[in-house]
C-alpha positions in Angstrom: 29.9 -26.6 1.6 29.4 -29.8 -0.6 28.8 -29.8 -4.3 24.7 -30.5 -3.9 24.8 -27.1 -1.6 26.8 -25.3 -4.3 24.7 -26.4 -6.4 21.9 -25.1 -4.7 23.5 -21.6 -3.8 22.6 -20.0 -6.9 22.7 -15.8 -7.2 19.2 -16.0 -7.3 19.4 -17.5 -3.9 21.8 -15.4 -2.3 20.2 -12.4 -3.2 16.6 -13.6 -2.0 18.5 -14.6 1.5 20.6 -10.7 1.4 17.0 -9.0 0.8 15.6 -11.5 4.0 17.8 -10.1 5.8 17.7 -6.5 5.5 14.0 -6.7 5.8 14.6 -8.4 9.0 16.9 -6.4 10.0 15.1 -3.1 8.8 11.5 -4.7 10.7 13.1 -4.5 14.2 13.9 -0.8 13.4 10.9 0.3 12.4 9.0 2.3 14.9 5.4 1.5 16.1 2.6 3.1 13.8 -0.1 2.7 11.8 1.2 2.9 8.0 -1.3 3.8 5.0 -0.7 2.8 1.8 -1.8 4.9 -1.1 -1.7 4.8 -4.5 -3.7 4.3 -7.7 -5.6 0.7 -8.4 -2.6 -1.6 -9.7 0.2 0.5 -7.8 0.9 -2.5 -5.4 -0.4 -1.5 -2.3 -2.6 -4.9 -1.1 -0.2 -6.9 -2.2 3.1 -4.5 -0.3 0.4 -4.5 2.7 0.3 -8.5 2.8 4.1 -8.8 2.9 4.7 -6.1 5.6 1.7 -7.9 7.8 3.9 -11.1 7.0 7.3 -9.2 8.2 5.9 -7.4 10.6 3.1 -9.3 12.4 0.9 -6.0 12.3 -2.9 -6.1 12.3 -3.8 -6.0 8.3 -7.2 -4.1 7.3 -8.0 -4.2 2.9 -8.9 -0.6 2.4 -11.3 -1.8 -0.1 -13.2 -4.1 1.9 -14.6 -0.8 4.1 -16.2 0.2 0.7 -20.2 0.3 1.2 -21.8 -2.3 -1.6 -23.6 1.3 -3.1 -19.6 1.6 -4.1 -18.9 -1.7 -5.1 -22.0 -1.8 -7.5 -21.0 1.2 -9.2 -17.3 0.2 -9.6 -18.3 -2.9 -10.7 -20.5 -1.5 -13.3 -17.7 0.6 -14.7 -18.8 3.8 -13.5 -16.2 6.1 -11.6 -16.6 6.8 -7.6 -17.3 10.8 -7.0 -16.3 12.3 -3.7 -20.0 12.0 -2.7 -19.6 8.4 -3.0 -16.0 8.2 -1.2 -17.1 10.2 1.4 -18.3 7.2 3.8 -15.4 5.3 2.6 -12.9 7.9 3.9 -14.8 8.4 7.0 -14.2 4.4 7.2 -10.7 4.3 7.0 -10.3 7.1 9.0 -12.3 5.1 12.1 -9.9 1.9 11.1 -7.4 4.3 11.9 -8.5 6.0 15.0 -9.5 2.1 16.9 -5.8 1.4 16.2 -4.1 4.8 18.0 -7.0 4.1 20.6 -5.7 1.0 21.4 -1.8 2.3 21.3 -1.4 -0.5 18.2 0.2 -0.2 15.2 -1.4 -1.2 11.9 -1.3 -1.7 7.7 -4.4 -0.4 5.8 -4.6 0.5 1.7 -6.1 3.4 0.7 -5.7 5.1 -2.6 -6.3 8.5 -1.2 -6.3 10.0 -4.1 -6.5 13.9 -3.3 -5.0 15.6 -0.7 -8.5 16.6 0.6 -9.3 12.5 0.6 -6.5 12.4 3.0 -6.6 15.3 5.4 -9.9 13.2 6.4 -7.7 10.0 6.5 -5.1 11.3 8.1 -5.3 14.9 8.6 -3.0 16.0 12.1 -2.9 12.4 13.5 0.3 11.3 14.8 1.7 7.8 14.8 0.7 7.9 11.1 3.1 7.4 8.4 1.5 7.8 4.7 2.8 5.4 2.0 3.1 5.8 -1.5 3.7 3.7 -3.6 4.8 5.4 -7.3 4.7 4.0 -11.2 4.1 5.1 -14.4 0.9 4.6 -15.6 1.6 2.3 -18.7 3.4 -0.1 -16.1 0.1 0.2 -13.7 -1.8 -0.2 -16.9 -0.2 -3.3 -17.9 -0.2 -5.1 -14.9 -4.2 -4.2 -14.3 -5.1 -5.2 -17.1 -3.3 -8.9 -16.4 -5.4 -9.5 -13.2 -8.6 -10.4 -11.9 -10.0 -7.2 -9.2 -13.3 -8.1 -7.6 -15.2 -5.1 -9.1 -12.8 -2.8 -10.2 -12.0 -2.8 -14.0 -8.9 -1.3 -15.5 -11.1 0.8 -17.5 -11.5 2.7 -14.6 -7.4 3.7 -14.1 -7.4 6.2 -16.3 -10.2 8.4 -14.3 -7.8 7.2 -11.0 -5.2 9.5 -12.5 -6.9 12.1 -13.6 -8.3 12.6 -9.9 -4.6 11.7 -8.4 -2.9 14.7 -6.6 0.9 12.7 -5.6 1.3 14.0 -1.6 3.2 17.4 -1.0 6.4 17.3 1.4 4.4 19.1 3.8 3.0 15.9 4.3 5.9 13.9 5.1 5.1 10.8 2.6 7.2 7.9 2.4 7.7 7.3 -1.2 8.6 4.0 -3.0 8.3 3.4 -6.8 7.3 -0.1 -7.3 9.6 -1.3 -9.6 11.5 -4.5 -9.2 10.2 -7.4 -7.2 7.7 -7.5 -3.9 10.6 -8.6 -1.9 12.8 -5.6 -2.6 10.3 -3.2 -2.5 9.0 -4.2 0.7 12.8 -4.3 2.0 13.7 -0.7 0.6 10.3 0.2 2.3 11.5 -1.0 5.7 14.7 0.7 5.5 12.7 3.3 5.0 10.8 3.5 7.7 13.3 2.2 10.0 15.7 5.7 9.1 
């Protein structure tokens, strides 16, 4: 190694290349499913969805795009979703779900799934599932929400996604990650995860 590549080798760079490669390492374990992330708005889950697409090549669906505009609007305007008005939304996922099993494939989709009655419909009995959750303390949540730019959904609107949140049972076999240090190592201690 030369003095320019020394240079270059900093710690920052050898860690970044150690966490590339047990994610890679960790992505050829992992078995074929469909994996749903779930969590409150800010927890991490599009942008954790986006990096295990880009590790794992998986088909990618944003949870909150299958939102009906009735939805959207009301978001937008600041007003909390009932479960009257997440019903279709559920039903949604749940479809996005089913297409994939259908077609023996495996698949990322968000979904905050915030009760455990929101996920018996997403989920329910299905195999080839694996629920993801992705954990944080609200004030974190709260101050990273409050620092970005959601389409229609305000950080006003957090605190009424906690008050609804039910954090899954063991009886339903979640894989649980607390988003705390950077994309890259969550996503890798995910993998390893998933890959046990």
């Amino acid at each position: 190694m030369n003095s320019r590549q020394a240079a270059r080798s900093t710690p920052t760079s050898r860690n970044r290349s150690s966490i590339e490669a047990t994610e890679s390492a960790a992505a050829r374990a992992v078995p074929s499913t469909v994996l749903v992330l779930m969590g409150v708005s800010g927890s991490g889950k599009s942008t954790v969805a986006l990096e295990l697409h880009r590790v794992l090549g998986w088909p990618f669906q944003e949870g909150d795009d299958l939102h009906p505009p009735s939805n959207v609007e009301k978001m937008r305007s600041g007003r909390p979703l009932d479960d009257a008005d997440r019903m279709p939304w559920r039903q949604a996922v749940a479809r996005w779900i089913d297409e994939r099993l259908s077609a023996h494939e495996p698949g990322i989709i968000t979904c905050s799934n915030l009760k455990r009655t929101y996920r018996q419909i997403t989920i329910g009995t299905r195999q080839g599932v694996r629920l993801v959750f992705l954990k944080n303390d609200e004030h974190v949540i709260h101050a990273r929400i409050v620092q970005r730019q959601h389409r229609y959904m305000p950080s006003t609107l957090l605190r009424s996604q906690f008050e609804t949140f039910e954090e899954p049972g063991e009886d339903e076999h979640p894989v649980v990650v607390t988003v705390g240090g950077s994309i890259a190592e969550t996503v890798a201690e995910l993998l390893q995860l998933l890959a046990a």
